[in-house]
N, CA, C and O atoms as a Tripos MOL2 file, in Angstrom:
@<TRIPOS>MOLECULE
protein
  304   303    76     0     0
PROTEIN
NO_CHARGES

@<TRIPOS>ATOM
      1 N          -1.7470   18.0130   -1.5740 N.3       1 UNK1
      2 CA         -3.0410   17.3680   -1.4550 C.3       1 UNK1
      3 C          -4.0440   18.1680   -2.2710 C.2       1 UNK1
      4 O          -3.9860   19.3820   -2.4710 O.2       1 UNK1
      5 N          -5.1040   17.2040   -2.7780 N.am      2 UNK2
      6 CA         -6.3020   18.0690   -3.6900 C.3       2 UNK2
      7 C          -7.3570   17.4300   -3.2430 C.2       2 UNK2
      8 O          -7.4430   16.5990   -2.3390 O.2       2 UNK2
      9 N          -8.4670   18.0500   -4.2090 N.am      3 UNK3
     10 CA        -10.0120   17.2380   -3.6100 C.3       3 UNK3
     11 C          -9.9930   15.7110   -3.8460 C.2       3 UNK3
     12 O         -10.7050   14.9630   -3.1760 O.2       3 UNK3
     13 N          -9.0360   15.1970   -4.9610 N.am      4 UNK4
     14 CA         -8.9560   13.7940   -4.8710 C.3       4 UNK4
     15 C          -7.9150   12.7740   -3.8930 C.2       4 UNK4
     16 O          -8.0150   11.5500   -3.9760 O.2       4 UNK4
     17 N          -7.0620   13.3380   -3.1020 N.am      5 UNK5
     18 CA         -6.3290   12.8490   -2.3060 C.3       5 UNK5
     19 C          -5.0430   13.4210   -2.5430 C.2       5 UNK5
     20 O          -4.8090   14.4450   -3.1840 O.2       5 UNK5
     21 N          -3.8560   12.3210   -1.7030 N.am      6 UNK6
     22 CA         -2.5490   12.9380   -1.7900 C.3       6 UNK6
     23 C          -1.7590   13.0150   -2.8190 C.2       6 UNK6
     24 O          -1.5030   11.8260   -3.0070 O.2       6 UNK6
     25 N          -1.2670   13.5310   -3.5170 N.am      7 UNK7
     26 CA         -0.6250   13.4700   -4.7960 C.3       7 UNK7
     27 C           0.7240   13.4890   -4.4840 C.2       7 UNK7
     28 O           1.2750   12.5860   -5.1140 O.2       7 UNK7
     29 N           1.6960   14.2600   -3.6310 N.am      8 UNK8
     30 CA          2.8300   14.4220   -3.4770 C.3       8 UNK8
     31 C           3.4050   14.5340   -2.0320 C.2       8 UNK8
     32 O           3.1090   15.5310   -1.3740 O.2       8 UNK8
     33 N           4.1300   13.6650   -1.5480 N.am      9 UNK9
     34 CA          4.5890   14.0200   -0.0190 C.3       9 UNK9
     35 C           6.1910   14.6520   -0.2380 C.2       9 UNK9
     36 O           7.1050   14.4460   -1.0370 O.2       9 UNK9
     37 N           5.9850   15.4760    0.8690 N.am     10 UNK10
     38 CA          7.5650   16.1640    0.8140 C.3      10 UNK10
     39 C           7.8090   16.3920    2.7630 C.2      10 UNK10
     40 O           7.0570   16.8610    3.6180 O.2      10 UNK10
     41 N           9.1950   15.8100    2.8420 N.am     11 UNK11
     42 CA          9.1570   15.8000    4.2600 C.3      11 UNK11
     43 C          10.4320   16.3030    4.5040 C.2      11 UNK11
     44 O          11.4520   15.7090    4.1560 O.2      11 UNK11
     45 N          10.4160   17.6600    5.2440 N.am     12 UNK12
     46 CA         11.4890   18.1930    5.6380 C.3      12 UNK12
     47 C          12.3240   18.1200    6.7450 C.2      12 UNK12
     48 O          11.7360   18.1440    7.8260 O.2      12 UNK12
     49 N          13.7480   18.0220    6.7760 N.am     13 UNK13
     50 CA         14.5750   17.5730    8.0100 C.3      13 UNK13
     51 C          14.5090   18.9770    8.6350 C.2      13 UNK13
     52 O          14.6090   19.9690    7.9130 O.2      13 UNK13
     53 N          14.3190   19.0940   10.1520 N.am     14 UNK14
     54 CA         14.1520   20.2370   10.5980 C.3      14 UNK14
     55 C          15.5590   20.4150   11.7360 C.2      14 UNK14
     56 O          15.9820   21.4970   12.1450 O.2      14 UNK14
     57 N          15.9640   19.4120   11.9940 N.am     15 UNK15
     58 CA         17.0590   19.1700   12.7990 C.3      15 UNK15
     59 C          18.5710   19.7500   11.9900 C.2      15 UNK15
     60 O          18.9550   19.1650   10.9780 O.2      15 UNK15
     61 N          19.1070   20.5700   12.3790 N.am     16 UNK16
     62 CA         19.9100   20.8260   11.5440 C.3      16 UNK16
     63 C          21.4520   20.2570   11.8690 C.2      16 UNK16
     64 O          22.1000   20.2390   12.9160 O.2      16 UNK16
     65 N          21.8170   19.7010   10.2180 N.am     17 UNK17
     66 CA         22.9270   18.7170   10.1260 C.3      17 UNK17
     67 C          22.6550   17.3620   11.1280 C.2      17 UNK17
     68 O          23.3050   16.9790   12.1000 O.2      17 UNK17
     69 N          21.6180   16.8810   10.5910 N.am     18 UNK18
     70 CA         20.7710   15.6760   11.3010 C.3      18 UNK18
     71 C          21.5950   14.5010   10.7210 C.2      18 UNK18
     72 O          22.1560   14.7800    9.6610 O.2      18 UNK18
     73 N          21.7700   13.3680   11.1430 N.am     19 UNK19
     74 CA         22.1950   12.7140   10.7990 C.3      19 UNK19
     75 C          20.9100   11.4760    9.8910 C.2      19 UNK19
     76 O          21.2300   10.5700    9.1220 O.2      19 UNK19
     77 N          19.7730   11.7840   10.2370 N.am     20 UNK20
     78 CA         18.5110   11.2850   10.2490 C.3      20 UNK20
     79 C          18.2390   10.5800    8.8730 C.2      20 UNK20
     80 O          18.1800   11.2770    7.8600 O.2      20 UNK20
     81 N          18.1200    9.6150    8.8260 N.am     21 UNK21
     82 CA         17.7950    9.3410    7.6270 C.3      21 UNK21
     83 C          15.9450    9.5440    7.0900 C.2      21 UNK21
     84 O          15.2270    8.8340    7.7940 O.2      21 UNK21
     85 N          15.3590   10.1490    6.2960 N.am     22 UNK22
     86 CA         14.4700   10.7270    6.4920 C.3      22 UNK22
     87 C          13.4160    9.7730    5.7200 C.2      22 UNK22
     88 O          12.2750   10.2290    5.6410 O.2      22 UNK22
     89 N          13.6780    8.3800    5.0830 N.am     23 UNK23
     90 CA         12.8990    7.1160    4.2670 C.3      23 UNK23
     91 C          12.0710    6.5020    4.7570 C.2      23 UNK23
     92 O          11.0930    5.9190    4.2910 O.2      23 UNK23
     93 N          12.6820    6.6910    6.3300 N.am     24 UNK24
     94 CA         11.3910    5.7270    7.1590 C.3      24 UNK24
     95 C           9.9040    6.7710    7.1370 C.2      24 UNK24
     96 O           8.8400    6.4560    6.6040 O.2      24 UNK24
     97 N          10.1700    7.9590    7.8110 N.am     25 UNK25
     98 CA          9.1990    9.0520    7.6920 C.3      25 UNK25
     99 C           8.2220    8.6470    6.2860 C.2      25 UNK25
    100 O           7.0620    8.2390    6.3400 O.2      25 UNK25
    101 N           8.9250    8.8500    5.1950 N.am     26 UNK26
    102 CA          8.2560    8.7670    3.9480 C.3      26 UNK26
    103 C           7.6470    7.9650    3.5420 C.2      26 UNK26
    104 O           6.5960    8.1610    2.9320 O.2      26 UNK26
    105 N           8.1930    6.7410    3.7970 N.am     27 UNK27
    106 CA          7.6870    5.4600    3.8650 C.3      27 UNK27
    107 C           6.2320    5.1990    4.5590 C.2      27 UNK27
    108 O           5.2700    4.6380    4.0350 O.2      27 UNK27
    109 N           6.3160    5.7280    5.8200 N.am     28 UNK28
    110 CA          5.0400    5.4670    6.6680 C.3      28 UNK28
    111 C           4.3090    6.8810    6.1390 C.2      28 UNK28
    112 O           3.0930    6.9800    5.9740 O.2      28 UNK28
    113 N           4.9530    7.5980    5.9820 N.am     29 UNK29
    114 CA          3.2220    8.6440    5.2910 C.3      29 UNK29
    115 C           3.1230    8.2740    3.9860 C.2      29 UNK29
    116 O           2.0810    8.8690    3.7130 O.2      29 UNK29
    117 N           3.4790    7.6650    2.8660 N.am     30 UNK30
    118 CA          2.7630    6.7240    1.5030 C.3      30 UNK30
    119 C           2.0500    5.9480    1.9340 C.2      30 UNK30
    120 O           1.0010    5.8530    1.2970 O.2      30 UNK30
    121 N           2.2040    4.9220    3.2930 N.am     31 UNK31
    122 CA          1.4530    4.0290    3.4520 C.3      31 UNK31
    123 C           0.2640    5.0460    3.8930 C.2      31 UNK31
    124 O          -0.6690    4.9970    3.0910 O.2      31 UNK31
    125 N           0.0690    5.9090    4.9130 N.am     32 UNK32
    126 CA         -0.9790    6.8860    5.2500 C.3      32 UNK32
    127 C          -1.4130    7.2280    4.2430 C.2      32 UNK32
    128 O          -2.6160    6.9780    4.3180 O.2      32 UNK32
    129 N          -1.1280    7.8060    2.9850 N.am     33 UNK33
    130 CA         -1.4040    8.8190    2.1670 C.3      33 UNK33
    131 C          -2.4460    7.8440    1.3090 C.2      33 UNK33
    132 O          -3.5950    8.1520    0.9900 O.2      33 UNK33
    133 N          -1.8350    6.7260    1.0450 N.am     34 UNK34
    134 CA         -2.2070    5.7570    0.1990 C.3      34 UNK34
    135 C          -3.5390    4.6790    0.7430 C.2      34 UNK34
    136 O          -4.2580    4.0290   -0.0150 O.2      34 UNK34
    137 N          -3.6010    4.7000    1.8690 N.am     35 UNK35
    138 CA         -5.4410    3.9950    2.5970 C.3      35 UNK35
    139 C          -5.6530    5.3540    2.4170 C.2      35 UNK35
    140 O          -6.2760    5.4840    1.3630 O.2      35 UNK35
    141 N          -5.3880    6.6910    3.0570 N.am     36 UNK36
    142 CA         -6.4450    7.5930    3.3180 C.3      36 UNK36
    143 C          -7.0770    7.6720    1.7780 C.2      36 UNK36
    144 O          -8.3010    7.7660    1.6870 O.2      36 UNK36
    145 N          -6.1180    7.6300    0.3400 N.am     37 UNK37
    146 CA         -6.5530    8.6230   -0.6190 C.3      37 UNK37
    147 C          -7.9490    6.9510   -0.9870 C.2      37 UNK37
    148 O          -9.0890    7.1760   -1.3920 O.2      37 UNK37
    149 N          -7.4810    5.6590   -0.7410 N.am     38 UNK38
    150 CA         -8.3620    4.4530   -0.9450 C.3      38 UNK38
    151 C          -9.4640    5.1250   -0.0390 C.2      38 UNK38
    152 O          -9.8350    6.1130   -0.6720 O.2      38 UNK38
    153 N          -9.9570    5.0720    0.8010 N.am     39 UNK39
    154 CA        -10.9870    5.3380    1.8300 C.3      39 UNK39
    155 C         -11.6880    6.7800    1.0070 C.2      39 UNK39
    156 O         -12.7700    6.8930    0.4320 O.2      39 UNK39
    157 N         -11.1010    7.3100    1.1240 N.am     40 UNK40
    158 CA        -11.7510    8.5140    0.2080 C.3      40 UNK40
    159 C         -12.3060    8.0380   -1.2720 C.2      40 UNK40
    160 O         -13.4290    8.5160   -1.4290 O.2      40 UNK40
    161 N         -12.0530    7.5630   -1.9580 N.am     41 UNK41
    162 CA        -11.9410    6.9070   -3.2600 C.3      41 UNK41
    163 C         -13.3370    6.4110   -3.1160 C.2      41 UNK41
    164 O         -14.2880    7.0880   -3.5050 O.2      41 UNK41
    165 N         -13.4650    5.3530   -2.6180 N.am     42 UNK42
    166 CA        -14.4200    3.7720   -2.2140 C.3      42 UNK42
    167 C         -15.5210    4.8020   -1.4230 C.2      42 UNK42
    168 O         -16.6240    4.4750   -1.8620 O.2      42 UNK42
    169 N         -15.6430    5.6190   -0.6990 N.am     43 UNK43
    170 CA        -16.6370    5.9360   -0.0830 C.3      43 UNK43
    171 C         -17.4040    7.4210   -0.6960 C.2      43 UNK43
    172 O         -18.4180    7.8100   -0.1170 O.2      43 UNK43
    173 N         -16.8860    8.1700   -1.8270 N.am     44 UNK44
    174 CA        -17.5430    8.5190   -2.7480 C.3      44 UNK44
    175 C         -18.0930    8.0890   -3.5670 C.2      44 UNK44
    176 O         -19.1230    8.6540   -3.9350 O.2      44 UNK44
    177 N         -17.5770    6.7130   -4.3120 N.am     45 UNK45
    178 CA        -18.0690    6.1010   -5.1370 C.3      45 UNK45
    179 C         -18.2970    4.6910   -4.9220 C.2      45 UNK45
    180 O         -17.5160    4.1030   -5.6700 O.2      45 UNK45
    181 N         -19.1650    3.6490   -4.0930 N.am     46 UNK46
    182 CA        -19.0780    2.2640   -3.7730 C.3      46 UNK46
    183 C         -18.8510    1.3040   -4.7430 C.2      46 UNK46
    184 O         -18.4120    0.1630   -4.5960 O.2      46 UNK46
    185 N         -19.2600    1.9930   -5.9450 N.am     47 UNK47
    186 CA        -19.2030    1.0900   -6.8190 C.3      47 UNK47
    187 C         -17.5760    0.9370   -7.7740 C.2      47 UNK47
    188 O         -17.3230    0.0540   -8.5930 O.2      47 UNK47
    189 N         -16.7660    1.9500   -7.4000 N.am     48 UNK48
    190 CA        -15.5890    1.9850   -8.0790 C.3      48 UNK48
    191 C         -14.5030    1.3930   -6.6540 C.2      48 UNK48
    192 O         -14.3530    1.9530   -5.5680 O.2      48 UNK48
    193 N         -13.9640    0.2870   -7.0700 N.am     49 UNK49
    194 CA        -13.2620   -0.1580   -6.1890 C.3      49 UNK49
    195 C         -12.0160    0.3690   -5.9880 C.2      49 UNK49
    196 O         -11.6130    1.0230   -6.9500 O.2      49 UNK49
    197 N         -11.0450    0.2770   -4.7680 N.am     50 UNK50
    198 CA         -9.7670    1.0780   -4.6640 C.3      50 UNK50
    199 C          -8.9870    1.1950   -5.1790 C.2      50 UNK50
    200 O          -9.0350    0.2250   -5.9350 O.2      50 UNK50
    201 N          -7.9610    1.8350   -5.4600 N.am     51 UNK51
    202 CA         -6.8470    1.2600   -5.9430 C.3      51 UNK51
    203 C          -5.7530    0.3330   -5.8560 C.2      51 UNK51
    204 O          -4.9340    0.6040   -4.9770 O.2      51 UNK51
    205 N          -5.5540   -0.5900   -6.4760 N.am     52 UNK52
    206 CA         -4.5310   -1.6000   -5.9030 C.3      52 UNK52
    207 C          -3.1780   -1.8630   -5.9120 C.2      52 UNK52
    208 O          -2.5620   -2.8990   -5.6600 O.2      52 UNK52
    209 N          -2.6390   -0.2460   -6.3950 N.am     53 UNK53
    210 CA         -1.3610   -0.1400   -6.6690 C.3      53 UNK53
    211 C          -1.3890    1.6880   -6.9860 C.2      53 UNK53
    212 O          -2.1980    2.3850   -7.5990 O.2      53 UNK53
    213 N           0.0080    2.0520   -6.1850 N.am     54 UNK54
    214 CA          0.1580    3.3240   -6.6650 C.3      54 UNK54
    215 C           1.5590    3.8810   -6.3050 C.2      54 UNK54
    216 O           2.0300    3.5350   -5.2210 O.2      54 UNK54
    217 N           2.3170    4.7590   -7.1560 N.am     55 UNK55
    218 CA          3.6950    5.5240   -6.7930 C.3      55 UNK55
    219 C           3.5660    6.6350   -6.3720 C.2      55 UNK55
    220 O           3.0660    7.3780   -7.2170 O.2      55 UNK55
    221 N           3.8930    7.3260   -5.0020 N.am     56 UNK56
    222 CA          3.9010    8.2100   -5.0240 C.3      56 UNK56
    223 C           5.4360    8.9100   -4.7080 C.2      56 UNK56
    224 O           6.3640    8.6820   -3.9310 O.2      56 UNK56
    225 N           5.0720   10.1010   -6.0030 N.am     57 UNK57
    226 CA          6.1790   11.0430   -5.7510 C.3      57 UNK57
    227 C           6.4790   12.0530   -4.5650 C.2      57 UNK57
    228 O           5.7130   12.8790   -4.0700 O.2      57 UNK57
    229 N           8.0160   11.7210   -4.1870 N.am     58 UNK58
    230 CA          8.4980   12.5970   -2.5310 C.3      58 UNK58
    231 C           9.6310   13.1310   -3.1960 C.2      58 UNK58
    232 O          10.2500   12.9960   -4.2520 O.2      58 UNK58
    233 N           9.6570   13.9580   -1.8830 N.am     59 UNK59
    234 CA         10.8320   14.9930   -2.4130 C.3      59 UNK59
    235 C          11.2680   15.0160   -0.2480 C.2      59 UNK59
    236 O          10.4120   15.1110    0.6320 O.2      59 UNK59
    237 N          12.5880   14.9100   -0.0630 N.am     60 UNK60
    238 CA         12.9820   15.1790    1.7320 C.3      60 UNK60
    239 C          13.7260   16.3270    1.5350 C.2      60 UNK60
    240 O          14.3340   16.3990    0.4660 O.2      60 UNK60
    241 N          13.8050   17.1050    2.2030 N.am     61 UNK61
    242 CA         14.4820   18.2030    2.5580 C.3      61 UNK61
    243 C          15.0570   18.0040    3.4370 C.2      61 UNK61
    244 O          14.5450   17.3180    4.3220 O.2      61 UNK61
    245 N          16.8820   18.7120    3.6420 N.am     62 UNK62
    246 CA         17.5380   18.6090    4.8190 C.3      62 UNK62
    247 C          18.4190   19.6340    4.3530 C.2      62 UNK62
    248 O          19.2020   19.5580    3.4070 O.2      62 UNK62
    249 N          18.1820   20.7300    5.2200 N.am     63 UNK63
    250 CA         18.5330   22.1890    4.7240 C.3      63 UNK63
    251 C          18.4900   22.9570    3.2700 C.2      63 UNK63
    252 O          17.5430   23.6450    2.8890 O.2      63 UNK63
    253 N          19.4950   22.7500    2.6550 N.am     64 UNK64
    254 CA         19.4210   23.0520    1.2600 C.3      64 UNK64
    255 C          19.4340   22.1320    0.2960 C.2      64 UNK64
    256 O          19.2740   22.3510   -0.9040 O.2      64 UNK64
    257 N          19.7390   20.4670    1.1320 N.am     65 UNK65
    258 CA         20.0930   19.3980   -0.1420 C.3      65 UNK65
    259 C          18.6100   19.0680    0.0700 C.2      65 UNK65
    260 O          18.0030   19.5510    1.0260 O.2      65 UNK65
    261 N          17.9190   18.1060   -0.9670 N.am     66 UNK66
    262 CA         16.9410   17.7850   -1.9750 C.3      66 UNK66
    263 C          17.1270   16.4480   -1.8830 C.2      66 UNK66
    264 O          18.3390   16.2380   -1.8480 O.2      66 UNK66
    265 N          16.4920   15.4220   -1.8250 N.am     67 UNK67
    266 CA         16.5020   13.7260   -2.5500 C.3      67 UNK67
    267 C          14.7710   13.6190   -3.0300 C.2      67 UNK67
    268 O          13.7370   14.1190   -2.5880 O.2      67 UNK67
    269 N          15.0520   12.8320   -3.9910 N.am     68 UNK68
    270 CA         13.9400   12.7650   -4.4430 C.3      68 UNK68
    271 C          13.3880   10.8740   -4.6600 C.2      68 UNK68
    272 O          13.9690    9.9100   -5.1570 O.2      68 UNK68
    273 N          12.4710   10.9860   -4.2210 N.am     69 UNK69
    274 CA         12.2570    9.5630   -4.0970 C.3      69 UNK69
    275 C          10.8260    8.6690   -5.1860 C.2      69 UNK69
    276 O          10.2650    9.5720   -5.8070 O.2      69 UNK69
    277 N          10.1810    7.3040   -5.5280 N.am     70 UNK70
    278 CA          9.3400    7.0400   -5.9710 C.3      70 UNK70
    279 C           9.1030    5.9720   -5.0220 C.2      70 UNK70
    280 O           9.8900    5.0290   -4.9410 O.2      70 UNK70
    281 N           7.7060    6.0930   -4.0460 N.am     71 UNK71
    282 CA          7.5370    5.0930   -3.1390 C.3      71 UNK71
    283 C           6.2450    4.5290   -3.7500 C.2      71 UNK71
    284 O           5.2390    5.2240   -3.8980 O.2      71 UNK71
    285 N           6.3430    2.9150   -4.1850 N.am     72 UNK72
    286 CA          5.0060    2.5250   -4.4430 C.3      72 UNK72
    287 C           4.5300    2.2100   -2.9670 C.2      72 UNK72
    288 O           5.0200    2.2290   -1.8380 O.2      72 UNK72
    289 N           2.8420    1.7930   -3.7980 N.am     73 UNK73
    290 CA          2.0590    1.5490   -2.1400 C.3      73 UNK73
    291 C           1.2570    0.7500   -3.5160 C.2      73 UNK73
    292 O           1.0920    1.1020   -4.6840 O.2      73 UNK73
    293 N           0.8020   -0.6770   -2.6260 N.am     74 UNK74
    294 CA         -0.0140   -1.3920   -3.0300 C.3      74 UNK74
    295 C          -1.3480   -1.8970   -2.3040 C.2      74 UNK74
    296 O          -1.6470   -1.1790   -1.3500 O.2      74 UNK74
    297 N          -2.0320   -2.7390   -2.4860 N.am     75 UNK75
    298 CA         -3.2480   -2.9940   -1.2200 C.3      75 UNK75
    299 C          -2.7270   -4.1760   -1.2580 C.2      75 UNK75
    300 O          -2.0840   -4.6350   -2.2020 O.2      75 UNK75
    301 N          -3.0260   -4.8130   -0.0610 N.am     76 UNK76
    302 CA         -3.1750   -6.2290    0.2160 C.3      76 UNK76
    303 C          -4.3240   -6.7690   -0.0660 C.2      76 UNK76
    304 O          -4.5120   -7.9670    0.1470 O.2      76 UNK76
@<TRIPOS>BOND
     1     1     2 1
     2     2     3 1
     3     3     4 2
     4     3     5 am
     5     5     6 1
     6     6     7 1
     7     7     8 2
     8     7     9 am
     9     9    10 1
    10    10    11 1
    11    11    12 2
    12    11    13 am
    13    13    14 1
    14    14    15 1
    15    15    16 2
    16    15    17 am
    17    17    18 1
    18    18    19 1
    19    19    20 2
    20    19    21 am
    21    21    22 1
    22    22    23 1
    23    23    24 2
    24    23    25 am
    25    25    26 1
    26    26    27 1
    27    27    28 2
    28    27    29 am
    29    29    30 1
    30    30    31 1
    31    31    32 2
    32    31    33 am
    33    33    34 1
    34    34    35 1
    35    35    36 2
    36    35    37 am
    37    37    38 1
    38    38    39 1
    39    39    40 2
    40    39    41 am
    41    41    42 1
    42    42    43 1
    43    43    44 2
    44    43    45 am
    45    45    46 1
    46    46    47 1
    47    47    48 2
    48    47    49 am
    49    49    50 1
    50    50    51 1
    51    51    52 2
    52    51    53 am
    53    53    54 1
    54    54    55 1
    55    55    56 2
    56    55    57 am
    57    57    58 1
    58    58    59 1
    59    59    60 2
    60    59    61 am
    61    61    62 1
    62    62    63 1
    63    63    64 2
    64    63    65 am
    65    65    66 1
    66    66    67 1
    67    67    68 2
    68    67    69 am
    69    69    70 1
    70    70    71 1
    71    71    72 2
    72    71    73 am
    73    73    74 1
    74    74    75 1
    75    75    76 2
    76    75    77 am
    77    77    78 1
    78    78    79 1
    79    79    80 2
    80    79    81 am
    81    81    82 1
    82    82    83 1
    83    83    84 2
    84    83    85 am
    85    85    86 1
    86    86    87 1
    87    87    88 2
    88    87    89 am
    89    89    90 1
    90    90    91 1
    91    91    92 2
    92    91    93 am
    93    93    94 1
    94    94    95 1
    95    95    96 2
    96    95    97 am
    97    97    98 1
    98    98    99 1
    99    99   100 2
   100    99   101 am
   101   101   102 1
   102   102   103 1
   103   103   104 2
   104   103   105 am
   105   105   106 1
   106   106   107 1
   107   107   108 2
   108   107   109 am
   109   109   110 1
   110   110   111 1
   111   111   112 2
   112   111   113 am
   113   113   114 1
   114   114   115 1
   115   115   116 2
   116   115   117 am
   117   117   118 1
   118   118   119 1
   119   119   120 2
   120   119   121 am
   121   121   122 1
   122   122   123 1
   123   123   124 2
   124   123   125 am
   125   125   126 1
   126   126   127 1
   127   127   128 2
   128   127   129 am
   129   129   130 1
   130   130   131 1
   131   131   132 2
   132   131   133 am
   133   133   134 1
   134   134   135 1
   135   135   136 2
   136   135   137 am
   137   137   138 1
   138   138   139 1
   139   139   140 2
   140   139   141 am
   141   141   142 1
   142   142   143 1
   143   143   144 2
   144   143   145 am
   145   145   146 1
   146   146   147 1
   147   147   148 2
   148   147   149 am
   149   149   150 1
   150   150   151 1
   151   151   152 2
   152   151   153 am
   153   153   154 1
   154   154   155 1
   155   155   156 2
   156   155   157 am
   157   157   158 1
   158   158   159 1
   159   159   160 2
   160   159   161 am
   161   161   162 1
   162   162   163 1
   163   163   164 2
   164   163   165 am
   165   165   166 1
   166   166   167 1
   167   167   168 2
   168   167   169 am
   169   169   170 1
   170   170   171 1
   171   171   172 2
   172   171   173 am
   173   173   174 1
   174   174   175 1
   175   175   176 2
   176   175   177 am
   177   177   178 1
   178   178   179 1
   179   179   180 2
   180   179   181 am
   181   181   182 1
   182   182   183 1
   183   183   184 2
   184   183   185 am
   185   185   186 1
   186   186   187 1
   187   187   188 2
   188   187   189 am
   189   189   190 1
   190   190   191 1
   191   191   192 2
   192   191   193 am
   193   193   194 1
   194   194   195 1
   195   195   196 2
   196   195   197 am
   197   197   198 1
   198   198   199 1
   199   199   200 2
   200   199   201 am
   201   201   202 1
   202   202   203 1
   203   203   204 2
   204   203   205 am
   205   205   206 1
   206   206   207 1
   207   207   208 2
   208   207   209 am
   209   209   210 1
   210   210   211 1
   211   211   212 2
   212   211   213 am
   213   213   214 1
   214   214   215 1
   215   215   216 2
   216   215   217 am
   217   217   218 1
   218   218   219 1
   219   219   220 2
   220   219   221 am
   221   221   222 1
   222   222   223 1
   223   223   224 2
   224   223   225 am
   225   225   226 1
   226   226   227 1
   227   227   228 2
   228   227   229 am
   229   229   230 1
   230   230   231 1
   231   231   232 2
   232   231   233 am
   233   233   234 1
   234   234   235 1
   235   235   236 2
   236   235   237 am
   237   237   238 1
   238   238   239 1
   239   239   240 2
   240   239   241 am
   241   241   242 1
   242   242   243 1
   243   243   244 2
   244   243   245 am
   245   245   246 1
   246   246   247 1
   247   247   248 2
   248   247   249 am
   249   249   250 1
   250   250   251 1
   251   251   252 2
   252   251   253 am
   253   253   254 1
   254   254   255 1
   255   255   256 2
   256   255   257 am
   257   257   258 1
   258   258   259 1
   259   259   260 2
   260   259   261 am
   261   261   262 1
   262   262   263 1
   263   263   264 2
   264   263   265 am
   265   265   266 1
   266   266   267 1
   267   267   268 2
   268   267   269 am
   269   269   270 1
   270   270   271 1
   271   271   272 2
   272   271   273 am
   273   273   274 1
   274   274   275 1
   275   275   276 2
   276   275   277 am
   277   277   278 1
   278   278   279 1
   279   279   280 2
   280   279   281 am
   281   281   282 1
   282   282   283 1
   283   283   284 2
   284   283   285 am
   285   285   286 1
   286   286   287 1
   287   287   288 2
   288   287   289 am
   289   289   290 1
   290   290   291 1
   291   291   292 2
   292   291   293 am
   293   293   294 1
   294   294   295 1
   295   295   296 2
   296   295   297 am
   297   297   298 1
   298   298   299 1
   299   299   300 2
   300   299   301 am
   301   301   302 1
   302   302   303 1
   303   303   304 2
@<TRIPOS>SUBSTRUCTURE
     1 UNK1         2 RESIDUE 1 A UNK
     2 UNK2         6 RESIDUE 1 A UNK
     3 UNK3        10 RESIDUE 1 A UNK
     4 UNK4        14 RESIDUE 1 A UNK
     5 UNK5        18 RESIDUE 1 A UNK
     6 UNK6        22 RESIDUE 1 A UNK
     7 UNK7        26 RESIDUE 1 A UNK
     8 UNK8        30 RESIDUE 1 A UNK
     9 UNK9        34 RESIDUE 1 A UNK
    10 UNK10       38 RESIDUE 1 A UNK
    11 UNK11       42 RESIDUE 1 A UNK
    12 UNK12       46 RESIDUE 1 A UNK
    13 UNK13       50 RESIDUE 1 A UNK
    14 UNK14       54 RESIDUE 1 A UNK
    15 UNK15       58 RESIDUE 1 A UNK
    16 UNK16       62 RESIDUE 1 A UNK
    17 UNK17       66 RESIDUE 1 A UNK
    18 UNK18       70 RESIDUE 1 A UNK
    19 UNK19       74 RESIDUE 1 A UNK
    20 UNK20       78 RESIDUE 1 A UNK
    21 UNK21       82 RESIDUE 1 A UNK
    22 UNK22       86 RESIDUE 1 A UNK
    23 UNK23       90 RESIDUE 1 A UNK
    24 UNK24       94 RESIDUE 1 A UNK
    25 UNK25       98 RESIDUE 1 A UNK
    26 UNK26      102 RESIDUE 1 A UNK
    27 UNK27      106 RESIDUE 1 A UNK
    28 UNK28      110 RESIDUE 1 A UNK
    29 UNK29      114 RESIDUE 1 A UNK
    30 UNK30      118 RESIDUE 1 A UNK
    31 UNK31      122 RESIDUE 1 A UNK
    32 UNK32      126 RESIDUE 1 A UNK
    33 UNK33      130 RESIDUE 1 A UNK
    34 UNK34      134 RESIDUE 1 A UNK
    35 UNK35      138 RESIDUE 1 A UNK
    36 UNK36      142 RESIDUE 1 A UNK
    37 UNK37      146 RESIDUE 1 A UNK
    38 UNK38      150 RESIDUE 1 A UNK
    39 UNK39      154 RESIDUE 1 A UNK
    40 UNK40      158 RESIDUE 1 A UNK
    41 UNK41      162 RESIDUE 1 A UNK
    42 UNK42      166 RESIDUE 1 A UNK
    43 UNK43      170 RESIDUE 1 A UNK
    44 UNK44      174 RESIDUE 1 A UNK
    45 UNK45      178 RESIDUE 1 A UNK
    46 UNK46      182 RESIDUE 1 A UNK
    47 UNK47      186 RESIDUE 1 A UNK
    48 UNK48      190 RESIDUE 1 A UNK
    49 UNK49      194 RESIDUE 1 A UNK
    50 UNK50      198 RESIDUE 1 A UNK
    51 UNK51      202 RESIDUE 1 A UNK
    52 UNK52      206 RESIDUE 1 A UNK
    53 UNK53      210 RESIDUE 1 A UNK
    54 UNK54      214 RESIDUE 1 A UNK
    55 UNK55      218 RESIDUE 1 A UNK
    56 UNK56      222 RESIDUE 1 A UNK
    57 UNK57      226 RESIDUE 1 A UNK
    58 UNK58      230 RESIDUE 1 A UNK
    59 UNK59      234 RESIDUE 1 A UNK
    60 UNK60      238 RESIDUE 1 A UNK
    61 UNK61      242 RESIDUE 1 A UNK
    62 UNK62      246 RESIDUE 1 A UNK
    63 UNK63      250 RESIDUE 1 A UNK
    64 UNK64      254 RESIDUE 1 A UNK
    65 UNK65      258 RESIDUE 1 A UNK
    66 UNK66      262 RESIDUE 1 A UNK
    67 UNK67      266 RESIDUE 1 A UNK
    68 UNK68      270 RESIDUE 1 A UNK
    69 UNK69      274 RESIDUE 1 A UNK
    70 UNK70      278 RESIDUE 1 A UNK
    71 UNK71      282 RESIDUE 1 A UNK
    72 UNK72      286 RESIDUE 1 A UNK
    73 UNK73      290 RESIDUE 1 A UNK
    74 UNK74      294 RESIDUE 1 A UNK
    75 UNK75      298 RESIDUE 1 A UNK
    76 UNK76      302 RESIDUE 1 A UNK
């Protein structure tokens, strides 16, 4: 995260040898990441409208293995 919003989510499996699939997690914090960084956006500037589309780059952790993901988020 920076002064302009979320740039990168990374979500680590803490359960060890989880069977967990960790997409849903990621999934619902892009959708979070993606109104919060809009709301932030729109209410510094009223006159610059939100964004209406965006990818954000993830990375899940589950011990030592790595997946790396590209989740868009759009507005309705």
């Amino acid at each position: 995260m920076n002064v302009g919003g979320v740039l990168l989510l990374v979500e680590e499996n803490k359960v060890y040898r989880s069977t967990l699939n960790p997409e849903p997690q990621l999934i619902g914090e892009a959708i979070a990441a993606f109104q919060y960084n809009n709301q932030k956006r729109e209410s510094r500037n009223p006159q610059k409208p939100g964004l209406t589309r965006y990818v954000f780059p993830c990375g899940a952790m589950a011990g030592s293995h790595t997946r790396f993901y590209k989740i868009p988020g759009h507005k309705h």
